[in-house]
C-alpha positions as CSV (number, residue, x, y, z in Angstrom):
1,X,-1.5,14.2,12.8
2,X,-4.9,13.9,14.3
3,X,-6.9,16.9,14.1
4,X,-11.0,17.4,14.1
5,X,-11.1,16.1,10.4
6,X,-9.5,12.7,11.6
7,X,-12.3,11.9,14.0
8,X,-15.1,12.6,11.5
9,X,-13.3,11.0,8.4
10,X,-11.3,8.2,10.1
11,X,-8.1,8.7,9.0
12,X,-5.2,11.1,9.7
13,X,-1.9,12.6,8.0
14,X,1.8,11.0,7.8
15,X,4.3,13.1,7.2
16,X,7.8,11.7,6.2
17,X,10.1,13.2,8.1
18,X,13.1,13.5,5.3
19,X,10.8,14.5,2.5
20,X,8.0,16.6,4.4
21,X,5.6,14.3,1.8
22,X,2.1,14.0,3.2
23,X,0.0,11.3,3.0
24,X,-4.0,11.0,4.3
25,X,-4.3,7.4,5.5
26,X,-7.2,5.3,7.1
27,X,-7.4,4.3,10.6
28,X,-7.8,1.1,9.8
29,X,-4.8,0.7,7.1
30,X,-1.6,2.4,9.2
31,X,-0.3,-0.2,10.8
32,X,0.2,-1.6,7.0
33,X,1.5,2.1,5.6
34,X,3.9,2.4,8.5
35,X,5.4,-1.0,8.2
36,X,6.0,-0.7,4.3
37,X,8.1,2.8,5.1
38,X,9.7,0.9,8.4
39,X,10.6,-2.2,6.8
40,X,13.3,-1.0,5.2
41,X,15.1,0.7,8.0
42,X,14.4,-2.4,10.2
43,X,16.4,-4.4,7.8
44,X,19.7,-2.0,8.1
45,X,19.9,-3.3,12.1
């Protein structure tokens, strides 16, 4: 989720969609969040 808080704190919130657990994560670090929580679905293909 981006909302107005994102743009002045550079971050945003991840939600995981089986647990409804949110997370506030930096900008700058999701590409490395996402990939820990992808990582191991991409290794069930």
């Amino acid at each position: 989720t981006v909302d107005f808080e994102s743009l002045k704190q550079d971050d945003l919130t991840i939600r995981n969609r089986d647990t409804m657990k949110q997370e506030r994560v930096k900008i700058k670090d999701l590409i490395k969040v996402l990939s820990k929580f992808l990582e191991p679905e991409a290794k069930k293909i």
